[in-house]
C-alpha positions as a Markdown table, in Angstrom:
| # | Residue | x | y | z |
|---|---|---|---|---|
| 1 | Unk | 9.2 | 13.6 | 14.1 |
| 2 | Unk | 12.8 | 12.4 | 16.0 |
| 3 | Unk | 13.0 | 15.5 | 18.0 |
| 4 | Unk | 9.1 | 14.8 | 19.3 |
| 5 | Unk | 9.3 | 10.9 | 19.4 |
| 6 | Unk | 5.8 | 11.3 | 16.9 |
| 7 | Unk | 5.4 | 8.1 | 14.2 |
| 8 | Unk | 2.8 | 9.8 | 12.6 |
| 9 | Unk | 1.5 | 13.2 | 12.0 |
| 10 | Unk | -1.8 | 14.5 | 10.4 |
| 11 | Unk | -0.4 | 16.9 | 7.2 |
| 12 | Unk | -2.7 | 20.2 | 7.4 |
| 13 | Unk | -3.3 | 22.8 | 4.6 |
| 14 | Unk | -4.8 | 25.5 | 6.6 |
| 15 | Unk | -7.6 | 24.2 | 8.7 |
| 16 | Unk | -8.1 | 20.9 | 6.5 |
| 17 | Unk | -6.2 | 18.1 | 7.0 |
| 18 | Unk | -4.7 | 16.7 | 3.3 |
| 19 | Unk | -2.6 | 13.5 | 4.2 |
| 20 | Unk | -0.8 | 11.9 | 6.8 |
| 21 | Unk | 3.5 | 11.1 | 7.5 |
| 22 | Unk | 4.6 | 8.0 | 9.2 |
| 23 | Unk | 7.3 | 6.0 | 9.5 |
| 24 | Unk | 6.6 | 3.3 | 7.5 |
| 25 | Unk | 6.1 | 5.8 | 4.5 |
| 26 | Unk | 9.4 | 7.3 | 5.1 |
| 27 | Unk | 11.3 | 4.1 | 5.5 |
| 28 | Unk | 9.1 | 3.1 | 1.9 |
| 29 | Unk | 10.5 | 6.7 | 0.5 |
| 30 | Unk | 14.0 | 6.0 | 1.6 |
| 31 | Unk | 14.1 | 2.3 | 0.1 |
| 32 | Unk | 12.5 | 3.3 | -3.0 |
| 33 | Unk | 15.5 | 6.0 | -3.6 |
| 34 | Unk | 19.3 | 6.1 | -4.1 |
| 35 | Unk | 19.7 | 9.5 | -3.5 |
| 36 | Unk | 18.4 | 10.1 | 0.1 |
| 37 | Unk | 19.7 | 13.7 | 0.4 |
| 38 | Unk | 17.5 | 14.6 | -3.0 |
| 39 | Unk | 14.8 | 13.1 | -0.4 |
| 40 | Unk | 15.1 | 14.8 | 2.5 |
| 41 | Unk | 14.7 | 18.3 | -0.1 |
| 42 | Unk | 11.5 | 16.5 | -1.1 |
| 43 | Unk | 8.1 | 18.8 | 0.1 |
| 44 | Unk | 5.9 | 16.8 | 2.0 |
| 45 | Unk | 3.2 | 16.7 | -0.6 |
| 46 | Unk | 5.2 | 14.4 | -3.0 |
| 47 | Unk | 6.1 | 11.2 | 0.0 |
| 48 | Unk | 2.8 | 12.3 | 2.1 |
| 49 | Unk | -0.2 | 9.3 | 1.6 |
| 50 | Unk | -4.0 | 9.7 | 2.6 |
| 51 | Unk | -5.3 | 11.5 | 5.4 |
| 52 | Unk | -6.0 | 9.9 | 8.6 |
| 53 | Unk | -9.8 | 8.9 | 8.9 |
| 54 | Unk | -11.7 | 11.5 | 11.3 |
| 55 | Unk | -14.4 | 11.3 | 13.9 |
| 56 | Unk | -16.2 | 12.8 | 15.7 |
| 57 | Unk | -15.9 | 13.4 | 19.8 |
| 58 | Unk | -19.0 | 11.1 | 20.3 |
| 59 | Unk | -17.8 | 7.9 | 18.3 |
| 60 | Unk | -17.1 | 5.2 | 20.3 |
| 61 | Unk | -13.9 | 3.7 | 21.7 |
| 62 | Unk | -15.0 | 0.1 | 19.6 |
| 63 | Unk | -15.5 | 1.9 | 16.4 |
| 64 | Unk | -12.2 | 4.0 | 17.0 |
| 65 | Unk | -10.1 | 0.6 | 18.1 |
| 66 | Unk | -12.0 | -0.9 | 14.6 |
| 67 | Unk | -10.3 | 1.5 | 12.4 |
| 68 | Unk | -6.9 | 1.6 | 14.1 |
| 69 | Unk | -6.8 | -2.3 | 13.3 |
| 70 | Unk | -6.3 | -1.1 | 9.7 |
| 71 | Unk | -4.8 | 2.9 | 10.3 |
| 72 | Unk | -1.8 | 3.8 | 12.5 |
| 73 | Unk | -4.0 | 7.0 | 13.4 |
| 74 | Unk | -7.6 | 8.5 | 14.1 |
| 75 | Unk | -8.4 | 12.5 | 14.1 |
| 76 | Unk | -10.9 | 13.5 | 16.2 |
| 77 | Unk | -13.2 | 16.2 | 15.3 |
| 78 | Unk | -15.9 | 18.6 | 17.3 |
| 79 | Unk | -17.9 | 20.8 | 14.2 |
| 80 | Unk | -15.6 | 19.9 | 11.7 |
| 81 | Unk | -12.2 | 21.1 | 13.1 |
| 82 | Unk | -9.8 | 18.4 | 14.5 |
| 83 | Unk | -8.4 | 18.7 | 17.7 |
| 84 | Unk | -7.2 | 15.7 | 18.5 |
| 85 | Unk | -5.4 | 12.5 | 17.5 |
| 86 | Unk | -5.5 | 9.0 | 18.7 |
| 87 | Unk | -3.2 | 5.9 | 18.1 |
| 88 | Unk | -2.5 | 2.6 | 19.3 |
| 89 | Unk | -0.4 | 3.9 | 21.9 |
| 90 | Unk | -3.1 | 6.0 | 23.1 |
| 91 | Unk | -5.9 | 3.0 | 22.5 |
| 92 | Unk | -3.1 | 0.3 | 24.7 |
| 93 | Unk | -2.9 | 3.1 | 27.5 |
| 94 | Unk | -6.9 | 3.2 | 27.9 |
| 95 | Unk | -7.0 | -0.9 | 27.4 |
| 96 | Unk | -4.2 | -1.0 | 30.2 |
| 97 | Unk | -5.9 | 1.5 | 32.6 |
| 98 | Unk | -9.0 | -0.5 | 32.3 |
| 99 | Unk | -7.3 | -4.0 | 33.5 |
């Protein structure tokens, strides 16, 4: 995530997305420890928390702005396989572009 500038990334067991990483649930991991080089040996299963929610290509932009009020990140999916990922950033650009 530093080396890409990312605050959150989707967490993917094969083709099926199983939980999300951001910053704020590292930052919770790392205050919640005393030991942060145990941590940083930690899988990503035991700090990862719930998926992202996932739409489709056709939902739109006001539903996709509704759920990022309450999530850092959307998926996007076309027949069930995500390909995309949209976040605040993203939804600020769009707003800006539209102005």
């Amino acid at each position: 995530m530093r080396e890409t500038g990312f605050s959150q990334l989707p967490i993917f067991s094969g083709s099926q997305v199983i939980g999300s990483l951001t910053e704020k649930v590292i930052l919770q991991s790392l205050m919640s420890t005393t030991n942060r080089d145990e941590l940083s040996k930690q899988p990503v299963e035991k700090i990862m928390d719930e998926a992202f929610p996932t739409v489709s290509e056709e939902t739109p932009l006001t539903t996709v702005s509704a759920l990022l009020q309450y999530e850092p990140a959307v998926l996007v999916a076309k027949r069930g396989r995500v390909f995309g990922i949209i976040t605040k950033a993203d939804l600020l650009k769009v707003v800006g572009k539209r102005s």
